[in-house]
C-alpha positions in Angstrom: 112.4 95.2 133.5 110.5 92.5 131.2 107.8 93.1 129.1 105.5 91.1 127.1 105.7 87.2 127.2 108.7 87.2 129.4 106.9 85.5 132.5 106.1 82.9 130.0 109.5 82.1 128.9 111.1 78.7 130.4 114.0 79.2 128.9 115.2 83.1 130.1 118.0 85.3 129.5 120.2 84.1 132.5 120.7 80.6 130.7 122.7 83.0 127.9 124.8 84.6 130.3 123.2 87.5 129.7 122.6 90.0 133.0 122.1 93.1 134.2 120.8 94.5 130.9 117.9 97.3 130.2 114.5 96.4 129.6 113.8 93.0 127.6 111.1 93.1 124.9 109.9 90.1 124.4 108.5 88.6 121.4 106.9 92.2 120.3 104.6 92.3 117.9 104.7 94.3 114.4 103.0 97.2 115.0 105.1 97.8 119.0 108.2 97.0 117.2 107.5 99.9 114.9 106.4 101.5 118.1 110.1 101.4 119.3 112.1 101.4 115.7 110.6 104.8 115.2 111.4 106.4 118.6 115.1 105.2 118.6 115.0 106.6 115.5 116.6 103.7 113.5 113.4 104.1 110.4 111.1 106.0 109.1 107.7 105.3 108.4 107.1 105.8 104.7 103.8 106.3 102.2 101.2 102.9 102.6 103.0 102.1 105.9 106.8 100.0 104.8 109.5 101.2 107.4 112.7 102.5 105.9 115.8 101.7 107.6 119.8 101.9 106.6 122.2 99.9 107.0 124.9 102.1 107.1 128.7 101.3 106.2 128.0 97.4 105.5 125.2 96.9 102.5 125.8 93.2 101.7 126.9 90.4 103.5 130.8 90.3 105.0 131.4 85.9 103.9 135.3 86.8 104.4 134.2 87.9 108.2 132.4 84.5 109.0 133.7 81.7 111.4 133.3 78.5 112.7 134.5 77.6 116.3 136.7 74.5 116.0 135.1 72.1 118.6 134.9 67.9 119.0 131.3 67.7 117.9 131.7 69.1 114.6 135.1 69.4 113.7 135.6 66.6 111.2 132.3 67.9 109.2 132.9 71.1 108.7 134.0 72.3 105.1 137.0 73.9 106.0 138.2 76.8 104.1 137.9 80.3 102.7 133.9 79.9 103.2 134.0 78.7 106.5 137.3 79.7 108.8 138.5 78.4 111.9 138.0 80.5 115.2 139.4 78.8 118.3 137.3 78.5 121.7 139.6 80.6 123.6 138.7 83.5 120.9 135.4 83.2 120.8 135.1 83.2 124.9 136.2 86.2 124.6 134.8 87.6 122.2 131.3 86.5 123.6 132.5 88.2 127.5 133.0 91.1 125.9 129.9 91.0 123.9 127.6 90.5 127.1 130.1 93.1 128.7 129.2 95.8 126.4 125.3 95.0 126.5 124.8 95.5 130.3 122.5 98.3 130.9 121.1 98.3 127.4 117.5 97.0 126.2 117.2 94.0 124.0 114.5 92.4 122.0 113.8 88.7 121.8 112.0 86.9 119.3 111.2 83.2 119.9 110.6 81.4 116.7 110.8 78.5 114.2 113.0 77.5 111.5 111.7 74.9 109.4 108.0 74.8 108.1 107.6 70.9 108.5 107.7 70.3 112.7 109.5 67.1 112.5 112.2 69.1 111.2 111.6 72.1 113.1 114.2 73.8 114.9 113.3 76.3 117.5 115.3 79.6 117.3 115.9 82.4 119.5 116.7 86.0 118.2 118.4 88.8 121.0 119.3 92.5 119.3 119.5 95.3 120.4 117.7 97.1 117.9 114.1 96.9 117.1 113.8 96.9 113.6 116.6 93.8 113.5 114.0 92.0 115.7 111.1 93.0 113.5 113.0 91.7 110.2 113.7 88.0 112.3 109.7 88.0 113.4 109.0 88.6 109.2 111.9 86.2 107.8 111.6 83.2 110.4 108.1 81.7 111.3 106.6 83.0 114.2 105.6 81.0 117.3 102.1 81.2 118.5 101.0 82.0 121.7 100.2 79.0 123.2 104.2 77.7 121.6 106.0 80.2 123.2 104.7 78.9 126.7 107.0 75.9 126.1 109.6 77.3 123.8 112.8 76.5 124.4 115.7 77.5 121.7 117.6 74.8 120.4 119.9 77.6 118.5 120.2 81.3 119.8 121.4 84.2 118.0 123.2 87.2 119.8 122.9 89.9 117.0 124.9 93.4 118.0 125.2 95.4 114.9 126.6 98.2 117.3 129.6 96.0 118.9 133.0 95.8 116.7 134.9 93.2 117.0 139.0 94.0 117.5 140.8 91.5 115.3 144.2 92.0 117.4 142.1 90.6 120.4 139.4 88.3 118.6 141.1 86.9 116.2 138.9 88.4 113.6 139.5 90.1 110.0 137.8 93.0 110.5 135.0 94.6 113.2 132.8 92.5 111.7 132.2 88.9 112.9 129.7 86.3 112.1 130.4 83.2 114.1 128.5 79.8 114.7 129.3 77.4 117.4 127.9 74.1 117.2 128.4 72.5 120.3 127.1 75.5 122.2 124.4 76.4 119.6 125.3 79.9 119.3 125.9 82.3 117.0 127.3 85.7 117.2 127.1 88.4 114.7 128.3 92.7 115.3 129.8 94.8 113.4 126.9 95.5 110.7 123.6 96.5 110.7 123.0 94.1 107.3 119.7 91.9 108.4 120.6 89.3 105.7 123.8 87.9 107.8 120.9 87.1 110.6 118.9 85.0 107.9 121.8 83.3 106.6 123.9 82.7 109.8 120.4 79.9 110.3 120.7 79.1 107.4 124.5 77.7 107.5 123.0 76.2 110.6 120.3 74.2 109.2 123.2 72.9 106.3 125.0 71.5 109.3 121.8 69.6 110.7 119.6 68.9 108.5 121.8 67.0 105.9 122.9 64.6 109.1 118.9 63.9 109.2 118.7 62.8 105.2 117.4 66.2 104.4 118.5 68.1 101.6 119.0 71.7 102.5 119.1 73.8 99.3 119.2 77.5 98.5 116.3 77.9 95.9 112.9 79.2 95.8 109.8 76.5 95.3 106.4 77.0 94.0 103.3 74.7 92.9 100.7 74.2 90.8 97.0 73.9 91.6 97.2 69.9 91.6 100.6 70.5 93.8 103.2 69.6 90.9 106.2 71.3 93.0 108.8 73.0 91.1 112.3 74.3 92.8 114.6 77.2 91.3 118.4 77.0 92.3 119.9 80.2 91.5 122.7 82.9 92.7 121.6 86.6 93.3 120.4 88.8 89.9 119.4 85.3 88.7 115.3 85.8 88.8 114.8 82.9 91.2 112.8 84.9 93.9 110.9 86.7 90.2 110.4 83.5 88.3 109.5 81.6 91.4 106.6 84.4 92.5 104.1 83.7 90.0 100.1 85.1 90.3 99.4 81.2 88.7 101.3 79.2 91.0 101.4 78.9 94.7 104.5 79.7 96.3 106.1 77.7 98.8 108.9 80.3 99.6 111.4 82.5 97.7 115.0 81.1 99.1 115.8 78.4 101.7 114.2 74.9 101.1 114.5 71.7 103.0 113.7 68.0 100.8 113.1 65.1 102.9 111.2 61.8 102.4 108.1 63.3 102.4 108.6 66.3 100.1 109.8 70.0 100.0 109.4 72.5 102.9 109.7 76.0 103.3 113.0 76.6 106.1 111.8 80.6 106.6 108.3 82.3 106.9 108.8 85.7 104.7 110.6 86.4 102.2 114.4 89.4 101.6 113.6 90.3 98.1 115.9 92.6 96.2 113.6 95.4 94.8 116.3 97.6 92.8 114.0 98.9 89.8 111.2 96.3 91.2 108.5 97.1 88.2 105.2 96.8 88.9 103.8 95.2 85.4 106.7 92.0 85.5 107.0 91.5 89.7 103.1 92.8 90.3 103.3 90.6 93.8 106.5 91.6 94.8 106.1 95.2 94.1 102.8 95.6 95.9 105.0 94.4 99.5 106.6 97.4 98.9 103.8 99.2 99.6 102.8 97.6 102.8 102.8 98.0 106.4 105.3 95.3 107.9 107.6 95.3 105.0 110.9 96.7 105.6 112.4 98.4 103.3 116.5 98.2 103.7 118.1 101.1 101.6 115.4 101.8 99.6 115.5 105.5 98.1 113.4 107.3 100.6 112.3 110.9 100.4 112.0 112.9 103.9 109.9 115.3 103.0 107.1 113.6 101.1 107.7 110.0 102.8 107.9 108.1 99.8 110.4 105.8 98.6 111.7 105.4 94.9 112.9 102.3 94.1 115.2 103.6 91.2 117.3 104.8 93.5 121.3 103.2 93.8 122.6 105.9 95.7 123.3 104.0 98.4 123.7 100.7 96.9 122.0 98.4 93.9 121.1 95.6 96.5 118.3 97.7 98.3 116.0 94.5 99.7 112.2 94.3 101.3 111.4 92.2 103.9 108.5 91.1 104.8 106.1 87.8 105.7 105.0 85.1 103.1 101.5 86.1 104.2 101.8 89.1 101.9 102.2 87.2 98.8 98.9 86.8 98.0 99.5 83.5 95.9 101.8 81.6 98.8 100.6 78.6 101.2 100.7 79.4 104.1 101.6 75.9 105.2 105.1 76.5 103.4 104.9 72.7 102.4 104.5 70.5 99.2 105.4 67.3 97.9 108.7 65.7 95.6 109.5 68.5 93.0 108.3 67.5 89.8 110.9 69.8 88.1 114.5 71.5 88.8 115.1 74.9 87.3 118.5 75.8 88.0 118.7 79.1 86.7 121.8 81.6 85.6 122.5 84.7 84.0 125.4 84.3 81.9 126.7 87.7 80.7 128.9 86.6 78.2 126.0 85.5 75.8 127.1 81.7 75.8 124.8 79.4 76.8 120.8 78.5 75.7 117.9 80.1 77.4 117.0 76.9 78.0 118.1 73.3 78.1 117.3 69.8 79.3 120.1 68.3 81.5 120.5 64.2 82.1 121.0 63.4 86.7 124.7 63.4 85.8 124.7 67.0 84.6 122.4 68.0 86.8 124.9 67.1 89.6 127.7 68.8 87.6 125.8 72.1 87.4 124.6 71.8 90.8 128.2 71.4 92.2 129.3 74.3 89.6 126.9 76.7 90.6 127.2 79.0 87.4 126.5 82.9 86.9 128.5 85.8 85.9 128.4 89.5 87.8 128.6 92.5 85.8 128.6 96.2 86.1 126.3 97.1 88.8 125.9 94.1 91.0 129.5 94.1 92.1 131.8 97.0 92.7 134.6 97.2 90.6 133.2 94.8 88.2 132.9 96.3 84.3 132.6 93.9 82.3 131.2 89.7 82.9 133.1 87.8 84.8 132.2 84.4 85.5 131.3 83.1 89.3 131.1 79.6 90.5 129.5 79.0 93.9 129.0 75.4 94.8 125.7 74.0 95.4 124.3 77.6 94.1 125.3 79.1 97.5 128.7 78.1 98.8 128.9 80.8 101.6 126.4 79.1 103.2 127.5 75.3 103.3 128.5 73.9 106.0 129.2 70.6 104.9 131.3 69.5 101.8 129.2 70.6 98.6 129.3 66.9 98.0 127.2 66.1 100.6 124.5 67.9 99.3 125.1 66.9 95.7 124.8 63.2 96.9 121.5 63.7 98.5 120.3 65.4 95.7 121.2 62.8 93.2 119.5 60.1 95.2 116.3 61.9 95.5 116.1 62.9 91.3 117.0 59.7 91.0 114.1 58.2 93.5 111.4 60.5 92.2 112.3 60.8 88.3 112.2 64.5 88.5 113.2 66.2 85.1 115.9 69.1 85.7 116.3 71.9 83.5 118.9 74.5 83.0 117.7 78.3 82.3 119.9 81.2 81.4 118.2 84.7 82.1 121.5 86.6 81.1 122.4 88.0 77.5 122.1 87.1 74.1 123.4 88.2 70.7 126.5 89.1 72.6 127.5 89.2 75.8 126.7 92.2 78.3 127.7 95.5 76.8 126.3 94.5 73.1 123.7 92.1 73.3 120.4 92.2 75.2 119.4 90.7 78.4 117.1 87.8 77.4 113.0 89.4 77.8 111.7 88.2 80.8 108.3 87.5 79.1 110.2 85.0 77.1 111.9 83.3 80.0 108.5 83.1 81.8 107.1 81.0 78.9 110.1 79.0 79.2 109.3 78.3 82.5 105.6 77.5 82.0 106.4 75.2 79.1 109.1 73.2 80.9 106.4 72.9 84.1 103.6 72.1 81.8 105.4 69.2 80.4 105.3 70.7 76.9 108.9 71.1 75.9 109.2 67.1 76.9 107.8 65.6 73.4 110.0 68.5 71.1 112.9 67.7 69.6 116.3 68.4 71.1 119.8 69.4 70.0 123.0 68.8 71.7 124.8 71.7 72.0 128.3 71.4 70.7 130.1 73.0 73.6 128.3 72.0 76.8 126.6 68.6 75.4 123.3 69.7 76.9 120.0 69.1 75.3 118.5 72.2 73.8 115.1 72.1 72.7 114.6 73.5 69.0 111.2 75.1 69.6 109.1 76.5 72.8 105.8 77.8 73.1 105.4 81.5 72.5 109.1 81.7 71.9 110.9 83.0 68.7 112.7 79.6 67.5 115.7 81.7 67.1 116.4 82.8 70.3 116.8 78.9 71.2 120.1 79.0 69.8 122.4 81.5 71.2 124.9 81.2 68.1 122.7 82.2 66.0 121.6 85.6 67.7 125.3 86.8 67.3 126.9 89.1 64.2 130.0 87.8 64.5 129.9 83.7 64.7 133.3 83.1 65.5 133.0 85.4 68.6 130.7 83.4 69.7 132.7 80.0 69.4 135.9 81.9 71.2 133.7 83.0 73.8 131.7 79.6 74.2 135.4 77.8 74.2 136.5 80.2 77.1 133.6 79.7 79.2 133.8 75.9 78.5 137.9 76.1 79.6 136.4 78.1 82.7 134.0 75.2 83.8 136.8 72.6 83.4 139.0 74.6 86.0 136.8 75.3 88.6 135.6 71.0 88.1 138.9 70.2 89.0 138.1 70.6 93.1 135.4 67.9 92.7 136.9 65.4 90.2 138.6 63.1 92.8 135.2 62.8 94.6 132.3 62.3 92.4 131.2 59.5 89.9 132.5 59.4 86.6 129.6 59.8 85.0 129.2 63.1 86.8 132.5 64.5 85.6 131.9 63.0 82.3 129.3 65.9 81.8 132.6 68.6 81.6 131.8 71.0 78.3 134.4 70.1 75.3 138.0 70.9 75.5 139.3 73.2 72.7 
């Protein structure tokens, strides 16, 4: 049985392979996919209309669990290694047969949609689960085809997403039972194993790395926002680094919150909602944010919830500290809905350095820019990582290595080009600690990194003077707009001095190792920006 806009569809369910299932949803709606999620029991409807799901066993992404099936077409591109391992065709046949094996006789839901907010870059995607809500959270993250589209969609990439299938390493050639793997030849992608809705988001993501970068597009993982007259800004940043916060901003428009394309004619928007983390979301410094939480077609994905009242508390880590909402663009109230906008005007690549080191905020020159880029700087601490007590320092290339296809310096040549074409200033921004790292000093007040932000956007910190600092040879401006001058140099907020210069050394000494992967392939000017040795 079909229902919905399956008589429409040129492009069925036999072209997959796929037969003798259940009933086929197609291309549900919000409320109907509620509908269903509901009566199989996979959420609960909470307070003001969010449904609350779980994940289960798997809370975060499994990136030692993801493959790439070795084939002609895209062998010789691929970044091989720990981010993206080899699966052979005959292992991935069969893993596939006995995926479409186990979902005979079951119902699946199909939603036809778009990745890519600019059409000449737009690649049409199709989603098939097996569980409502999963097909709910790709209609809110991906952009949704109208009706008079889906009459001629066709999928140019096609997702088969079965949390409830585990994989059997002894016969898949897998690490564990859970698999996320991409085939580009065939244009599939296959992911069981968990019920985690972020490995769906960024499985399309990886795939748009691949493409779009052999089109002269810059793919980048970073939110983007603009101002009234358009001036685009674009945040680079790892997880627990405020890019999704900083970027959502009641006096700019945003663009989106975490998966950007940059081609010749400007930035674009490669999703159409938004997978915010929303552990202790508070609603006087994320007003925006918080109020999705509180809305119906937001999911909320293990979210405190309580069963007797409905409500959800957003305190709550019992389950884990990356609880996530997701929900559509449209319910930012300050985002275009076009999910376009011209050449950035400014870079913000943002960290949060627990061990106190670097300046809230600093100027870099294209050369360190490229050397940050391709470093990819934060540090996890106690709560964002289990096991971890105390900082520890994390490099991921091009500020989301799990997800690159390509060699990161493919995507730090096409970024260097296009600063370079369209002069765009490029600023580094530390949200972490200061006056010691985490455990004695304090996690720098987001009020103050917001005026950061608004000074560098407004131009204002351009005419100040600057100081290089000693250790990483980056410009640091010496005063900032509604900003205590003091908090500009990160020496200076520390008790013991000489601390800080062991610490600063160390992290210095930890940038110079990871560097060494890239020094035999970019410029020397690039690898000229290493901080000073001891």
């Amino acid at each position: 049985m079909n229902t919905n806009t399956a008589s429409h569809s040129p492009h069925g369910l036999e072209n997959h392979g796929i037969q003798n299932v259940g009933t086929i949803y197609w291309n549900l709606p919000t409320p109907f996919l509620y509908e269903q999620a509901i009566r199989r029991r996979e959420g609960r409807l909470s307070h003001l209309g969010p449904l609350v799901v779980r994940t289960g066993q798997y809370t975060g992404r499994a990136p030692k669990d993801k493959f790439i099936v070795r084939e002609p077409t895209s062998e010789d591109k691929i970044w091989w290694g720990e981010v993206n391992q080899m699966m052979e065709q005959s292992r991935f046949d069969t893993l596939r047969q006995r995926l479409l094996a186990y979902w005979q006789c079951k119902d699946l839901f199909v939603q036809d949609c778009f990745a890519g907010a600019d059409p000449t870059y737009r690649l049409p995607i199709r989603v098939i689960t097996e569980t409502a809500w999963h097909s709910l959270f790709a209609r809110n993250l991906f952009i949704q085809a109208t009706p008079e589209q889906l009459k001629t969609h066709v999928p140019e990439f096609t997702v088969f997403h079965a949390p409830n299938f585990h994989a059997i390493p002894e016969v898949d050639g897998t690490r564990s039972e859970v698999f996320v793997v991409i085939h580009f030849r065939e244009r599939i992608v296959l992911i069981g194993g968990t019920h985690y809705a972020g490995e769906l988001k960024k499985a399309i993501f990886t795939v748009l790395n691949y493409l779009l970068p052999q089109r002269n597009v810059l793919t980048m993982h970073c939110s983007a926002n603009m101002d009234a007259d358009e001036n685009v800004a674009i945040f680079f940043g790892l997880s627990g680094t405020g890019k999704t916060t900083l970027s959502t901003d009641p006096n700019r428009r945003l663009i989106g919150d975490d998966e950007h394309g940059w081609s010749d004619k400007g930035v674009f928007n490669l999703e159409g909602g938004c997978y915010a983390k929303v552990i202790h979301l508070s609603p006087e410094a994320e007003p925006e944010i918080y109020e999705t939480t509180r809305r119906f077609g937001t999911i909320l994905e293990n979210v405190g919830y309580n069963s007797m009242t409905g409500r959800i508390d957003l305190d709550d880590e019992l389950m884990t500290e990356n609880t996530r909402a997701a929900y559509p663009i449209s319910h930012i109230k300050s985002a275009t809905r076009r999910g376009v906008g011209g050449h950035p005007n400014n870079i913000i690549m943002l960290t949060a350095d627990a061990f106190g080191v670097l300046p809230p905020i600093a100027k870099l020159t294209s050369s360190q820019a490229l050397y940050y880029f391709l470093s990819g700087y934060t540090a996890k601490v106690a709560g964002t990582e289990k096991g971890v007590t105390e900082p520890k320092a994390t490099f991921s290339a091009c500020f989301g290595a799990p997800f690159m296809a390509l060699s990161p310096t493919v995507y730090a040549r096409l970024l260097g080009e296009k600063i370079g074409e369209h002069e765009v200033n490029v600023w580094m921004i530390n949200t972490g600690w200061s006056g010691g790292p985490y455990g004695i000093g304090k996690r720098i007040s987001i009020a103050h990194t917001r005026a950061m932000v608004h000074a560098a956007l407004n131009g204002k910190l351009l005419t100040v003077p600057m100081r290089e600092d000693p250790n990483f040879r980056i410009s640091v401006p010496t005063s900032c707009p509604d900003v205590p001058s003091e908090i500009l140099d990160p020496r200076s907020t520390w008790a013991d001095t000489a601390a800080y210069d062991e610490q600063a050394k160390k992290l210095a000494g930890m940038f110079r190792n990871n560097f060494k992967a890239f020094e035999g392939s970019v410029a020397e000017d690039v690898k000229a920006a290493n901080p000073r040795g001891s």
